[in-house]
N, C-alpha and C positions, 0 to 999 in steps of 0.2 A: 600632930606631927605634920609636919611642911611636906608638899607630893615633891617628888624625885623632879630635878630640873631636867626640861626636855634636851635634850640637844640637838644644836642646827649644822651635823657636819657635813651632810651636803652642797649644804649651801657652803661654807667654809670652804670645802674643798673645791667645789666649782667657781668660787672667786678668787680662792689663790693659780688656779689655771689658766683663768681669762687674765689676770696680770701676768703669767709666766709668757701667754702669748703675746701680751701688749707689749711686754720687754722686749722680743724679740722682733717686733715690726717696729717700734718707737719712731725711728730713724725716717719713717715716711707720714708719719703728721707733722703739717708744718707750727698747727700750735706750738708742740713740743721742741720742734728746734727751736722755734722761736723765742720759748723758754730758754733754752740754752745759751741762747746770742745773747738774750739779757744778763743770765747770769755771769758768762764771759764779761760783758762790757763791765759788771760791777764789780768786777779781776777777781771772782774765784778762779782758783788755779783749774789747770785742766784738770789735774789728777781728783780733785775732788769731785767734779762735774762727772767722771768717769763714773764714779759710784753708783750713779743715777740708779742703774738698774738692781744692784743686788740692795739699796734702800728700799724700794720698791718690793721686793722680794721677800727681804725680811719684815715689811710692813704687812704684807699680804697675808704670811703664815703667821704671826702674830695674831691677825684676825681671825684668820682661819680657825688657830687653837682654840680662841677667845670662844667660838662661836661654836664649837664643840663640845670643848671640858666645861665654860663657864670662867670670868675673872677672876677669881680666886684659885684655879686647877691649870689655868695655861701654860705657865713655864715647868708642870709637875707631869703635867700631860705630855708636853712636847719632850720631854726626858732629860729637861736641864737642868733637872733637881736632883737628877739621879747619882751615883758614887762616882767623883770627878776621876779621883784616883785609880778607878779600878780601867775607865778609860785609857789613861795616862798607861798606866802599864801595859796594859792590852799592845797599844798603838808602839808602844816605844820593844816590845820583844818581837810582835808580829812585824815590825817595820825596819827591823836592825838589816835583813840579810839583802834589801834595794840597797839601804843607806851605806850598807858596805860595800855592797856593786858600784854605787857611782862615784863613791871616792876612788877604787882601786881602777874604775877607768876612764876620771872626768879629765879634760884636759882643763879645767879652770872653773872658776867661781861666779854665778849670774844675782848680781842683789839691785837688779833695779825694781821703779817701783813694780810694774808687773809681774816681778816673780814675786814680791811682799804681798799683794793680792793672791796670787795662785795659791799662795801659802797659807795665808793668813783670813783671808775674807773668804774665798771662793770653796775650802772646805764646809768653812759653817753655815753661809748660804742653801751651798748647795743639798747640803744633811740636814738642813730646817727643812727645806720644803721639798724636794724629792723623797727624803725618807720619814720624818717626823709628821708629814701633813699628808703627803699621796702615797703611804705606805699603813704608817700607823692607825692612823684616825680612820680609813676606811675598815681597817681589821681588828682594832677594838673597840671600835664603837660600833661602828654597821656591819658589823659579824661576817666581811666580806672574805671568802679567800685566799687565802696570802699569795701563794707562787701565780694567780692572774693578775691581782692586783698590784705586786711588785714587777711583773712582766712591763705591766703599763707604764708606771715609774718610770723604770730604766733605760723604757723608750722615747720616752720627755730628757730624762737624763742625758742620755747619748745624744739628744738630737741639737744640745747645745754645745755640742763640739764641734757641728759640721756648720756649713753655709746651708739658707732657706732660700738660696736663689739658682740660678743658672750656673752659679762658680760649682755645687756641687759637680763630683766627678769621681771617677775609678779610685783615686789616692783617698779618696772619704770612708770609703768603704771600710780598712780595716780600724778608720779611726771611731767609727761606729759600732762595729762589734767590740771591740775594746772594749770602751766605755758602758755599752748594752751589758755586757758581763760584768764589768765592775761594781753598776749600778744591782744588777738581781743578788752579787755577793755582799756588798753592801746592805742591803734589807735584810739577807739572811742572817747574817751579823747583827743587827740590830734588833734581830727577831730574840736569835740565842742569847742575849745578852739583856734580855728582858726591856728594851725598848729604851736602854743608857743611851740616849746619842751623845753624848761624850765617846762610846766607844768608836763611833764611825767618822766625827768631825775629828778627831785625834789624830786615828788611822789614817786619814784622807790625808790631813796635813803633814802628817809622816812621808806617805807616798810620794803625795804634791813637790814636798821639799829636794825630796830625792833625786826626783826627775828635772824639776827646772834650777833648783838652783846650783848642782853641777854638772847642767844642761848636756844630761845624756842622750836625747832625742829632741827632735825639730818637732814632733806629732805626738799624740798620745797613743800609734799604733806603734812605736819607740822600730828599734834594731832589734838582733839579733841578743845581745849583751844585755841591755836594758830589761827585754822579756826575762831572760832569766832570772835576772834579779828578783823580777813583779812576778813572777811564776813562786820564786822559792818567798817569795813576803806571803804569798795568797798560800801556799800550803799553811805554814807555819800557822798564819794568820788562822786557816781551816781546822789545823790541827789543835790549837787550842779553843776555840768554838767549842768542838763534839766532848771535847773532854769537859768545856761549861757546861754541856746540855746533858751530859753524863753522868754530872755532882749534882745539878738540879734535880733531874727524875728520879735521881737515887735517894734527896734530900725529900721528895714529897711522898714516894710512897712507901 
């Protein structure tokens, strides 16, 4: 019998980190722009050029999995093997009572391409490697903690919604907490939901939709209105969690 393959998720997870941070300083190596001016002048469009970083991102955690579960368990590991549907439904009842707030108080409709990103690319990024690689992979494979190690997450998480320079200021603040909570409710959810991230990239882009594309808020610390909305999604959303985690421990023992 073949010995049990080692896994290297440390290492995984410490290379998908150093890219998360290379992404977010990219902007001051000049190779890299220098890349960019090339690719301009050979007229990729901007919006492509844009992507640079969540390719990167998803290339990383890719590895990262890789170097965890093994090529043959990566996409099984990462949870994208998991019941699409059961996502699907999660995201679309937990996510009904935003989706009804911003219709009953958007004044208009936002489909550029940045809100097709917000929507579309910037959930599943962000739930590959925030929660499927700096969540999961530390807590089932290196037997780490959950509520420390999702702490850490949320805090990578949140901290790509602010400025890394001098622009931070007082108005970051709630947009930080925000997102810090989003991101700890987020891993819990993917905790309860046995590690589908289909449940959380669904949810996300449920959220995501709600909020920009009938652009109830300028920030992700939203109004007064918008929170309600995200309040009564996150009960909901909570409320059927504990009832999954309530059929499961009931179903195991």
């Amino acid at each position: 019998m073949p010995a049990p393959r080692r896994s290297h998720w440390p290492l995984g997870v410490a290379l998908a980190i150093a890219v998360f941070v290379f992404t977010r300083v990219r902007g001051e190596f000049a190779f890299y722009v220098a890349i960019h001016r090339w690719l301009k002048d050979l007229g990729l469009p901007d919006a492509a050029r844009a992507l640079d970083g969540q390719l990167l991102l998803v290339f990383a955690s890719l590895l990262a999995a890789r170097l965890a579960y093994g090529p043959e368990q990566t996409l099984r590991g990462l949870g994208l093997r998991a019941a699409f549907v059961t996502g699907l439904w999660f995201a679309l009842v937990a996510g009904a009572p935003m989706v009804l707030q911003a219709l009953l108080t958007s004044n208009g409709v936002r489909a550029d391409l940045g809100t097709l990103r917000s929507v579309l690319v910037a959930p599943f990024v962000e739930e590959l490697l925030f929660r499927a690689v700096l969540v999961a992979i530390p807590v089932r494979l290196g037997g780490l903690p959950f509520w420390p190690v999702a702490t850490f997450s949320a805090l990578v998480f949140a901290s790509t919604h602010v400025p890394w320079n001098a622009q931070f200021g007082g108005e970051h603040v709630g947009i930080l907490a925000a997102t810090l909570a989003g991101g700890l409710w987020y891993a819990w959810l993917l905790r309860v939901y046995e590690w589908n991230l289909w449940t959380t990239i669904l949810l996300h882009a449920v959220m995501n939709a709600a909020w920009t594309v009938f652009a109830v808020a300028d920030s992700a610390a939203g109004g007064v209105w918008p929170n309600v909305g995200r309040a009564l999604t996150i009960v909901v959303g909570t409320v059927l969690a504990v009832r999954r985690r309530r059929r499961t421990h009931a179903a195991r023992s």
